[in-house]
N, C-alpha and C positions, 0 to 999 in steps of 0.2 A: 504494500500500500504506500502510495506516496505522500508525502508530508504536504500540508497545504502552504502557498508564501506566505512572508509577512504582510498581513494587509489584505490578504483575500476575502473574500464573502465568507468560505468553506470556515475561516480562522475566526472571523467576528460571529457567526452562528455557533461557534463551539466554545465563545467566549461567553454568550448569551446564555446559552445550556447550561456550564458552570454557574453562573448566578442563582438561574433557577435553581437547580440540584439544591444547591450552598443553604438556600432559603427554603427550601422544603425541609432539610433537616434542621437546621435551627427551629423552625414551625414544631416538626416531629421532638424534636428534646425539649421543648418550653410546653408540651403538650402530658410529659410526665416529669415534669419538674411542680413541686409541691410546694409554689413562692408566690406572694403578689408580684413580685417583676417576672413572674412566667408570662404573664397576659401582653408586657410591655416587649415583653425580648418576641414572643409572639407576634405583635402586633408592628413595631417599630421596625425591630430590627429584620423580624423575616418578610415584613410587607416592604420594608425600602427596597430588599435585595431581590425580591421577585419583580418591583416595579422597574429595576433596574435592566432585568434581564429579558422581561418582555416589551419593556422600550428598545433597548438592542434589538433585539430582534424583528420587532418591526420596524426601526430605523433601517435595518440590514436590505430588507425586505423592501422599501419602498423607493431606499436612494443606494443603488447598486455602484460599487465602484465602478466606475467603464473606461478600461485602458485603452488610449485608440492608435494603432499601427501606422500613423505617421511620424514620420522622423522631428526631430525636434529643431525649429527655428535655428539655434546654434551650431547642428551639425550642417547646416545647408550653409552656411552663412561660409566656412571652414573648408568649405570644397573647392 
């Protein structure tokens, strides 16, 4: 399998996916944690990181990197 570049779609979707993960288990441990800051570490901390990840993601989704196969001003300029 090949590694995806820096910067790609493949790499900001797998960054996206971490957040969410990250933030579901934080959810799941503040869910048998026996504290009033279960509700907060619940609520704050695993809702930023979910809203974080499915921002990414539909940021990813909406504005696509698009590299385009023209050469670059500089090299013409150098020929």
């Amino acid at each position: 399998m090949t590694q995806p570049q820096d910067g790609s779609i493949s790499m900001k979707l797998r960054t996206a996916g971490i957040f969410i993960i990250v933030s579901l288990l934080v959810q799941a441990f503040s869910l048998v944690w026996n504290h009033p800051l279960a509700f907060v570490a619940f609520l704050i901390v695993g809702g930023i990181l979910l809203l974080i990840g499915l921002g990414l993601y539909v940021w990813v989704l909406l504005f696509p990197v698009v590299r385009s196969a023209a050469p670059s001003p500089k090299s013409d300029a150098q020929d």
